[in-house]
C-alpha positions in Angstrom: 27.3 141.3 138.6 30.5 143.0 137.3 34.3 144.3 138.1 34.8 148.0 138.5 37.6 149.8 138.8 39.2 153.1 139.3 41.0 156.4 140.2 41.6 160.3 140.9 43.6 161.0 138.1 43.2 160.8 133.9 44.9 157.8 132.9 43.1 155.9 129.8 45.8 153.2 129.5 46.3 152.6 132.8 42.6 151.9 133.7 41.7 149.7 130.8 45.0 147.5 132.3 42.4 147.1 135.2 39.5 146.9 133.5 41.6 144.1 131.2 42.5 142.1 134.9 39.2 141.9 135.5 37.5 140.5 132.7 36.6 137.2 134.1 34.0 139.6 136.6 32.7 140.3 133.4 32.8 139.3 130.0 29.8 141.0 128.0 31.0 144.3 128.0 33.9 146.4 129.1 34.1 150.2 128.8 36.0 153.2 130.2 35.7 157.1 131.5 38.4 159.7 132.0 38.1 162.8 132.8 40.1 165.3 134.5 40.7 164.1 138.0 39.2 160.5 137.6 39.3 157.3 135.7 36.5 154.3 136.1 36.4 151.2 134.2 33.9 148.4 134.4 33.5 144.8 133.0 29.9 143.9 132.5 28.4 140.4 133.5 24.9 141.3 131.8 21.9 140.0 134.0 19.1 143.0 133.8 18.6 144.3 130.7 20.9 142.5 128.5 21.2 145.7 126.3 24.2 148.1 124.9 22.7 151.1 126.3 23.0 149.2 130.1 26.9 149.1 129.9 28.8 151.1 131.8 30.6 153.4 132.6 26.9 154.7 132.6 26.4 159.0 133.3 23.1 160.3 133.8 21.3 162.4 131.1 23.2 165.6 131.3 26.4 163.6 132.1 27.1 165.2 135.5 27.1 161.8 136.8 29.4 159.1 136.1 28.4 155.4 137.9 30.3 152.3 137.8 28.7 149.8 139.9 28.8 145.8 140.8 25.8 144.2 142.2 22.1 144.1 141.7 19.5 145.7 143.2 16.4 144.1 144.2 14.0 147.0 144.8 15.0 148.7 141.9 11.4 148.6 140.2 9.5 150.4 143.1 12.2 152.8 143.1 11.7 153.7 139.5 8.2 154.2 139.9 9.0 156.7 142.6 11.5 158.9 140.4 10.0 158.2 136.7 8.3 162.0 137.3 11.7 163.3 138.0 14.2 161.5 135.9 13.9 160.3 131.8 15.2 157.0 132.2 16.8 155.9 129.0 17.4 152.0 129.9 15.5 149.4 132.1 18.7 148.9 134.2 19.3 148.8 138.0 22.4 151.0 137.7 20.5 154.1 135.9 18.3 154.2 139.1 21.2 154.2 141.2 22.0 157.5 139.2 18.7 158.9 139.1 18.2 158.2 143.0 21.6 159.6 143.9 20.3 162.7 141.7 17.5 163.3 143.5 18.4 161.9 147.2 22.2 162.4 147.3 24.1 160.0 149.3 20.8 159.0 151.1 20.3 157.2 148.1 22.2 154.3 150.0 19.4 154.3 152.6 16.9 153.0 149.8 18.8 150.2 148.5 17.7 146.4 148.9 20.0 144.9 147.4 24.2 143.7 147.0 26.6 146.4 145.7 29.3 148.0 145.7 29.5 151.6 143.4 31.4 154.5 142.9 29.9 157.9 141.4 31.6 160.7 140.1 29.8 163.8 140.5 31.8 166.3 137.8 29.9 169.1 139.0 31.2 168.9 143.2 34.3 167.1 141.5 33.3 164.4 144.2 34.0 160.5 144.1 30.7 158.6 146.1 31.4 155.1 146.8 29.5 152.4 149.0 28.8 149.0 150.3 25.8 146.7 150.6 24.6 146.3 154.3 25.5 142.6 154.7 29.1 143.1 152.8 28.5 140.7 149.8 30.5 142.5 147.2 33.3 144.2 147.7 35.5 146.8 147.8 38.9 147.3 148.1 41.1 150.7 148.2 44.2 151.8 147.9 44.9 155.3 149.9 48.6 157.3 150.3 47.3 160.5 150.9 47.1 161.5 147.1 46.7 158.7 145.0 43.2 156.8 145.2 43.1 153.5 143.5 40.0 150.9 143.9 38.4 148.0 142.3 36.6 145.0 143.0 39.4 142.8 143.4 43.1 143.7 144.5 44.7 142.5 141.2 43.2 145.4 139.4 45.1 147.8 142.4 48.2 146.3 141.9 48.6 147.0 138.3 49.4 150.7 139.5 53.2 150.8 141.0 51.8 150.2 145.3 53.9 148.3 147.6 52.8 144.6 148.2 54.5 145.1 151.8 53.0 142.1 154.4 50.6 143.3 157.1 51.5 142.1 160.2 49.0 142.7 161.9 46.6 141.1 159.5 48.8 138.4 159.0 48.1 137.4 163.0 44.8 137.7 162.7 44.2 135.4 159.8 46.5 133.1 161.5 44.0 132.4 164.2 40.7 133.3 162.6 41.9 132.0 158.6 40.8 135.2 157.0 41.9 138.7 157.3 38.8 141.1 159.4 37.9 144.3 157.6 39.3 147.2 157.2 42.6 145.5 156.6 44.1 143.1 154.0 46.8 141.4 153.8 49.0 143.9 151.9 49.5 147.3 154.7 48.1 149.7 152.2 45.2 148.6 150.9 41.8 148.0 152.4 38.4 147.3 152.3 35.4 149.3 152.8 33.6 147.4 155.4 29.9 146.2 155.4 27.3 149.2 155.1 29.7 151.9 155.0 30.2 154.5 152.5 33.3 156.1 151.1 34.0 160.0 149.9 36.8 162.1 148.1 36.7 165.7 147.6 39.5 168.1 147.7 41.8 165.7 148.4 40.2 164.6 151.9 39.4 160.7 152.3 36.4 160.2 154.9 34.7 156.7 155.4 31.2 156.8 157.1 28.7 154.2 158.2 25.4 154.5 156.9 22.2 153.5 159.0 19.9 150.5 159.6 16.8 149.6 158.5 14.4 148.6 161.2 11.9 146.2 160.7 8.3 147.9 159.6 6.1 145.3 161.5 7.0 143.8 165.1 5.5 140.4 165.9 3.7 140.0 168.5 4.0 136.3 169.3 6.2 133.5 168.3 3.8 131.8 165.9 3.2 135.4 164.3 7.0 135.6 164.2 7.1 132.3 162.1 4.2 133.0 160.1 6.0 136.4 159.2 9.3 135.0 158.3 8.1 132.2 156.2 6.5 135.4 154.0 9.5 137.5 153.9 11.8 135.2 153.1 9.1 133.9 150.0 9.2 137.6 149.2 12.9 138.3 149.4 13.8 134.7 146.7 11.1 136.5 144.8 12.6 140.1 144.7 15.9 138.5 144.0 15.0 136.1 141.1 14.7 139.5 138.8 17.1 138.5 136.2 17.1 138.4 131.8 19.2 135.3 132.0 18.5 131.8 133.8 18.7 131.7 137.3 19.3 128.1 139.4 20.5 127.3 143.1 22.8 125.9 145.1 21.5 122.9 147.0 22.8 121.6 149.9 21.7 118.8 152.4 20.3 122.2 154.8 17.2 123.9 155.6 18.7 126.9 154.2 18.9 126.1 150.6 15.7 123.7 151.2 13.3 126.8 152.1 15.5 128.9 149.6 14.6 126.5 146.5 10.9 126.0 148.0 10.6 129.8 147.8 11.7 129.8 144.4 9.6 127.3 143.1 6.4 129.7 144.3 7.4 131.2 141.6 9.2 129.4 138.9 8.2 125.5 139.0 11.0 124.5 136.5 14.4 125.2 138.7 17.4 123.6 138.8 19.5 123.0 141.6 23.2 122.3 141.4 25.3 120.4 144.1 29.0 119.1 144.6 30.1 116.5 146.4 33.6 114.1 146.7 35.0 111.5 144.9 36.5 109.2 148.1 38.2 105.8 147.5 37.2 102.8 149.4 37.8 103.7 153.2 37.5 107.3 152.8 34.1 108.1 155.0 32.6 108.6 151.5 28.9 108.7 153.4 30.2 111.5 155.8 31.5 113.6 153.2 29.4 113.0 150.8 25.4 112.8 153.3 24.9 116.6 152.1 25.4 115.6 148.3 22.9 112.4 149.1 20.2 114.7 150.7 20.6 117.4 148.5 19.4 114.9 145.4 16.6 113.4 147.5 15.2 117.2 148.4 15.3 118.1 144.2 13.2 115.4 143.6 10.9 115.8 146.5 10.0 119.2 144.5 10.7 117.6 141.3 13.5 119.8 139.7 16.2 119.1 137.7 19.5 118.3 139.9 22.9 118.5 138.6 25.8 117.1 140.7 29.7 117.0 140.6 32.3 115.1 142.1 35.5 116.8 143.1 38.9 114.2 143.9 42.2 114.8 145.8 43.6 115.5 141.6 41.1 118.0 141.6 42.1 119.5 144.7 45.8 119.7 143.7 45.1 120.6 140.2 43.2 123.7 140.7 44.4 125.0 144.5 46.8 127.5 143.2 44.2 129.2 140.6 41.2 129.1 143.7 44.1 130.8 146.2 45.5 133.2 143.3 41.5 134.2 143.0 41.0 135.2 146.4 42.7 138.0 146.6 43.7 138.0 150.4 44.3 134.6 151.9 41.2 132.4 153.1 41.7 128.9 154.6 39.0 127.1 153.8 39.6 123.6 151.8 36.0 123.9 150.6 37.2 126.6 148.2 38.0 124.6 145.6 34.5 122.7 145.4 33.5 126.2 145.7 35.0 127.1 142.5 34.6 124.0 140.6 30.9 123.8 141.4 30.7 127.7 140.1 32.2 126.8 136.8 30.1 123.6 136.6 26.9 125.7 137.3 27.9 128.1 134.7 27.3 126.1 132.0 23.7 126.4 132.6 22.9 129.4 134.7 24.3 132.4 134.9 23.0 133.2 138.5 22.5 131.2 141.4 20.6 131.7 144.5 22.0 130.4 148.0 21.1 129.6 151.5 23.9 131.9 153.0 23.5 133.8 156.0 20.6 131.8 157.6 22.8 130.2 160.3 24.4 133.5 161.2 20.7 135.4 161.1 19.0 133.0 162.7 21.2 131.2 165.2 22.4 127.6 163.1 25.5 126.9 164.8 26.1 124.7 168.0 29.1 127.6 169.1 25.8 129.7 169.9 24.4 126.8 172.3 27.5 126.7 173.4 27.2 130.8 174.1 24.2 130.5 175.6 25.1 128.1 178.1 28.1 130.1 179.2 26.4 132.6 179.7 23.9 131.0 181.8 26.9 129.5 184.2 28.0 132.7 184.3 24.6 134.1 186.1 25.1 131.3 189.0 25.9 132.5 192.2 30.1 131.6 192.6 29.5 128.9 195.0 28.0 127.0 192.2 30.1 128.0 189.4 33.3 126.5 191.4 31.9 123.1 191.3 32.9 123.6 187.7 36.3 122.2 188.7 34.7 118.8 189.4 34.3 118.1 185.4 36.7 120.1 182.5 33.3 120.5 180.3 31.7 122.7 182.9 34.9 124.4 183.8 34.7 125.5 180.0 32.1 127.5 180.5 33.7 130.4 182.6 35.2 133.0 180.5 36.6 136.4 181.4 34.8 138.5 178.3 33.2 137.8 175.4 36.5 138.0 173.1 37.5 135.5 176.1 34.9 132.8 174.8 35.3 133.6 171.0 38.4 132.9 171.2 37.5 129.6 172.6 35.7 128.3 170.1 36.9 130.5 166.9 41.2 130.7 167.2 43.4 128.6 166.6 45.3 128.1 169.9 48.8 130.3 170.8 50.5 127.1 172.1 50.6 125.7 168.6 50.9 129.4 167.0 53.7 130.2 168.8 55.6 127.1 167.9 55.0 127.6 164.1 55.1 131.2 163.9 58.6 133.2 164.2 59.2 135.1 167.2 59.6 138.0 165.4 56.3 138.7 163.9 54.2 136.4 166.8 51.4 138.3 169.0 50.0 136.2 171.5 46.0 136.2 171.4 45.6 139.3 173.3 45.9 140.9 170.3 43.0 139.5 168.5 40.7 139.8 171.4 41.2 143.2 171.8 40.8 143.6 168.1 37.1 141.7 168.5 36.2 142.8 171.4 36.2 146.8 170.4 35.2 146.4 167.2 32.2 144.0 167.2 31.6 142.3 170.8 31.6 145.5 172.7 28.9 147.1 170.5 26.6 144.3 171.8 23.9 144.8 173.9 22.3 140.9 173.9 23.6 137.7 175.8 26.6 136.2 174.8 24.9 134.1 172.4 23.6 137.1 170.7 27.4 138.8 170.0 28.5 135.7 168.6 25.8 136.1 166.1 26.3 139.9 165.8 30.3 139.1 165.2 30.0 136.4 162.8 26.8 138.5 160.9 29.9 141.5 161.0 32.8 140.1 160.4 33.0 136.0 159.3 30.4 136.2 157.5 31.3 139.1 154.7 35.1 138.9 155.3 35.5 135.3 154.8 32.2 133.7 153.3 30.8 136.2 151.0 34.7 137.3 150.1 35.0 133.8 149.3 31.8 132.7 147.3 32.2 136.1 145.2 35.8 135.3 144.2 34.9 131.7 143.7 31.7 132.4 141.5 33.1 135.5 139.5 35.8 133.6 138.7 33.3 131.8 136.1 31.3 134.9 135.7 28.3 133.5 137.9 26.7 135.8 139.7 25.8 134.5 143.4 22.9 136.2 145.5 22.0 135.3 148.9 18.3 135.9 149.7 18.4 135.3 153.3 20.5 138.3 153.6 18.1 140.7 151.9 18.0 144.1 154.1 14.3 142.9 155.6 15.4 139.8 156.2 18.4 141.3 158.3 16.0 143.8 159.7 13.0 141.5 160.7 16.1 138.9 162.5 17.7 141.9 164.4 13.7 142.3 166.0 13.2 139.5 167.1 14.5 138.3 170.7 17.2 135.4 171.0 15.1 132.8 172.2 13.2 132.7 169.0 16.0 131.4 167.5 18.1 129.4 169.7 17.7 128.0 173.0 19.4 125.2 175.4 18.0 122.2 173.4 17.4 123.8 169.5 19.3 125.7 166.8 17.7 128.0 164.3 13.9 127.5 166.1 11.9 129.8 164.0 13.4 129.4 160.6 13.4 125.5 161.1 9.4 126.0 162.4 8.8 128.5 159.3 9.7 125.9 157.0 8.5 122.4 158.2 5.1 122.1 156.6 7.2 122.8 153.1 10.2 120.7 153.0 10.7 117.1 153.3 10.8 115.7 156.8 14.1 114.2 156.4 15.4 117.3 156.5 14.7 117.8 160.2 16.0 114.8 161.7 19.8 115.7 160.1 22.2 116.3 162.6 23.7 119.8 162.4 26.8 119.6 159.7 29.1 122.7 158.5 29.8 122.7 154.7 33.2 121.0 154.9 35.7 119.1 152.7 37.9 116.0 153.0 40.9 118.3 153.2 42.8 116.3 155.5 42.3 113.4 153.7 43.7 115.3 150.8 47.1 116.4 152.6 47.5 112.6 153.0 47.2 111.7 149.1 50.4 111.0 148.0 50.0 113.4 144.9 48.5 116.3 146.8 50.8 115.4 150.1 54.1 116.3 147.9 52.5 119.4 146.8 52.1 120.1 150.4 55.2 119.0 151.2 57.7 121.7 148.7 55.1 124.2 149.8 55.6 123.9 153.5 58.8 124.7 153.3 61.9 127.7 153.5 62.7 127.0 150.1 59.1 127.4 148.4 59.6 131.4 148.5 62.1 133.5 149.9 60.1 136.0 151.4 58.2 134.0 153.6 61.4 132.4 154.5 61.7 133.9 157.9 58.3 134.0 159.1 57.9 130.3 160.3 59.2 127.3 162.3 60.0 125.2 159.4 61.3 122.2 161.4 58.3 122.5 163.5 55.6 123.1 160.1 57.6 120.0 157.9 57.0 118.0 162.0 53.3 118.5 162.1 53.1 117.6 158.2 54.9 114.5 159.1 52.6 113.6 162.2 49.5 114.1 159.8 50.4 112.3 157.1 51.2 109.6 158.8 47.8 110.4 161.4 49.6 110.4 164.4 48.1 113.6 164.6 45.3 115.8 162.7 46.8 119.3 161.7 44.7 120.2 158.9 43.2 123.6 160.2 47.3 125.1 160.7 48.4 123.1 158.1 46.1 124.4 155.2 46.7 128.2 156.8 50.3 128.0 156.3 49.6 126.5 152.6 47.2 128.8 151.8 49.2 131.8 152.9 52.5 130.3 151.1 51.0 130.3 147.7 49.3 133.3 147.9 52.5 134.8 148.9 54.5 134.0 146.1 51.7 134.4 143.5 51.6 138.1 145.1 55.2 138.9 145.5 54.5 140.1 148.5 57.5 141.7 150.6 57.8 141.2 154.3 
């Protein structure tokens, strides 16, 4: 795991300044190359082999190659084996077979990757700039483009040491508004972007083309559900294997899920002596302590039913206020997600001890974990009724839910935040009722569908919430320590062998995440199983009503805090709902922690409006 950085022009200076802002990516090793027409840095975070000849910027052996690359990939071994009679390899590293492969395949070398990465390659002889994105969007990527200047890195504070404008995105700024993250290709700041998921990126002669590489299908199709199970139980056992390759200590994140469960029982197939990190929160007396905190309690009870050494944290409201300005100015573009600074703290916690961690990431999206797919599904059922029945819906508000217009219609439903509290926030000037977002989701991901309803939720979240908010998230979160986070269930055949199989093997009326849950339940503790279904979530409005945290809150929520914000909000209306949650005559933590969020990155940013 590392930081690169770069450009199309010779600039020594200017790209160790990058290569400098990124140094908490990676602290073993930092290096440069300039040539005519190009500048890459990298910071090093040294995982596989741990030696000098590994750093990068690393060129192939007659140097007509130039790589910088962040990630690690998983199949990296087999791949070797497959070039060794074409290529000298000179090091033991990952990245050299990125090199060799991209020697011999070109930019098919992309199709043969299992693993998380984002890279750029200069090849000197076509004076051509490669770059490209994992499948599942776990690193990323972000780019700067004017039509002659090309500036990228893996995080936007290396851009913005180059004289851009740090002009707001409107648009963007909607979306995150009702979603809390900002959907690919945009950022917050109208200029620069990211590469999305599985895509790759090239410059030559001046011309800027982005292109979407293709999918791996699955090799073997089941041919029954128990087969199905059977099958994933040994893939995902294979993928925790493929992905604990590391020359440093690797641990995982536990949680009180089947996720991380049958991640840390796959790892333990291999290694018997793991150790599993968890965080919970420090509550007073009153504070639904057992609520917050039943993930933290099952999470110990599931290390010792495989006997490995836990290690647990507790983060308080202090915390939360102490560190929510470093977690915010971390992320880059504005998330909204209160668990972020458990997130961070846990990372810095765990690095003491590891320097990689595995999680159970991904498995609700791939596998159908969250109620809002029930939900889906159920629609979409009552939508199939003949209209007779469906306008006996009127008779109760719960059925009448289930009638929706498209399938933007009914994620908007259950994934913005409403326009009747938007509107009276937000300033009329830069206000676009939700029409706007569901058109924005509904050609980009929904319409692209060819499953039930149920199905493009899935699809959406596996496209859009789950790399633009969650893996953008946990990288900036972990990297901020230097830990390097890998996510198993997202390993291309996992990704492949879910996109096989049909819906109802993994959600139906009555169950969530059926086969994964059925894969598993001879291995973990039955305790597990007879959990309600709980998101990973934080006592964040809890916080906003600690009296330290709640005058943070308060000077940040308001015209005063910065001046260019100034004129994009109700403030009589923002400091009201404040007010009424403080006081719980109301609960306003989901638009409240937005508007924070997006007020301290602001400032931290300097962004313009």
């Amino acid at each position: 795991m590392c930081g690169i950085s770069g450009f199309n022009w010779k600039d020594e200076q200017r790209v160790a300044s990058m290569v400098t802002t990124l140094t908490h990516r990676g602290p073993d090793a930092q290096g440069v190359f300039v040539d005519a027409g190009i500048s890459l840095g990298h910071n090093r975070l040294s995982v596989i082999d741990l030696s000098s000849d590994a750093n990068q910027p690393m060129h192939n052996n007659d140097k007509t190659l130039t790589i910088v690359f962040n990630g690690e990939i998983y199949n990296f071994r087999e791949l070797r084996k497959e070039l060794e009679g074409m290529y000298a390899f000179r090091t033991k590293s990952d990245t050299e077979v990125i090199l060799a492969g991209y020697k011999m395949w070109g930019e098919g070398v992309v199709d043969r990757l299992n693993g998380m990465f984002a890279f750029a390659i200069w090849d000197r002889q076509k004076q051509k700039l490669f770059c490209a994105r994992d499948r599942a969007g776990i690193k990323p990527f972000y780019y700067f483009w004017d039509g002659k200047r090309f500036i990228f890195a893996s995080e936007i504070k290396g851009i913005l040491k180059h004289d851009v404008p740090r002009t707001l995105n409107i648009e963007a700024f909607n979306h995150y508004m009702r979603v809390l993250y900002v959907p690919e290709p945009m950022t917050m700041m109208r200029d620069i972007y990211k590469l999305p998921p599985k895509h790759t990126l090239t410059l030559k002669d001046g011309d800027l083309s982005v292109a979407e590489y293709c999918d791996e299908p699955s090799e073997v199709q089941p041919r029954s559900y128990k087969e199905a199970v059977s099958m994933l139980r040994e893939k995902v056992i294979s993928a925790v294997g493929r992905q604990l390759v590391s020359d440093v200590p690797v641990g995982v994140y536990l949680s009180g899920g089947i996720d991380s469960s049958a991640v840390l029982f796959s790892m333990t197939q291999f290694n018997k002596n793991a150790e599993t990190f968890s965080v919970g929160f420090d509550l007073g007396t009153g504070e639904e302590s057992e609520k917050f905190n039943s993930d933290l309690r099952l999470a110990k009870q599931t290390a010792e039913f495989f006997g490995v050494k836990h290690n647990q944290i507790l983060i308080s409201a202090k915390d939360a206020r102490n560190h929510l300005e470093e977690v915010i100015g971390a992320c880059d573009d504005p998330i909204s997600n209160p668990t972020s600074v458990a997130m961070m703290l846990l990372a810095r916690f765990a690095k003491d001890k590891v320097s990689v961690v595995l999680t159970g990431s991904g498995g609700d999206e791939l596998f159908g974990g969250y109620d809002r797919y029930r939900a889906a599904l159920a629609a979409y059922y009552y939508k199939k009724l003949p209209g007779a029945l469906r306008s006996l819906g009127d008779i109760h508000p719960k059925v009448a839910k289930l009638d929706y217009q498209s399938g933007s219609d009914f994620l908007a439903r259950v994934m913005f935040e409403k326009d009747p509290r938007l509107s009276k926030v937000l300033s009329p000037s830069v206000f676009k009722d939700d029409s706007f977002s569901k058109q924005y989701f509904e050609e980009r991901y929904i319409s692209q569908c060819s499953g039930d309803l149920a199905d493009c939720l899935m699809e959406t979240d596996q496209k859009s919430w789950l790399p633009d908010h969650f893996f953008m998230l946990s990288d900036k979160m972990s990297m901020s320590s230097a830990l390097e986070e890998r996510v198993p269930l997202t390993d291309n055949e996992l990704i492949a062998f879910s996109q096989s199989l049909p819906r109802s093997y993994k959600l139906d009326l009555f169950r969530t995440k059926k086969i994964l849950k059925d894969a598993f339940r001879d291995d973990l503790p039955g305790f597990l199983f007879d959990q309600p279904k709980r998101g990973w979530f934080s006592p964040g409005a809890k916080w906003l009503r600690n009296k330290e945290f709640a005058g943070f809150a308060k000077e940040v929520l308001s015209k005063d805090y910065y001046k260019g914000t100034k004129d994009l909000f109700n403030w009589m209306e923002v400091e009201d709902m404040l007010e009424k949650h403080v006081s719980k005559d109301a609960y306003n933590l989901t638009i409240l922690w937005a508007i924070l969020t997006f007020q301290v990155w602001a400032r931290t940013y300097e962004i313009e409006i």
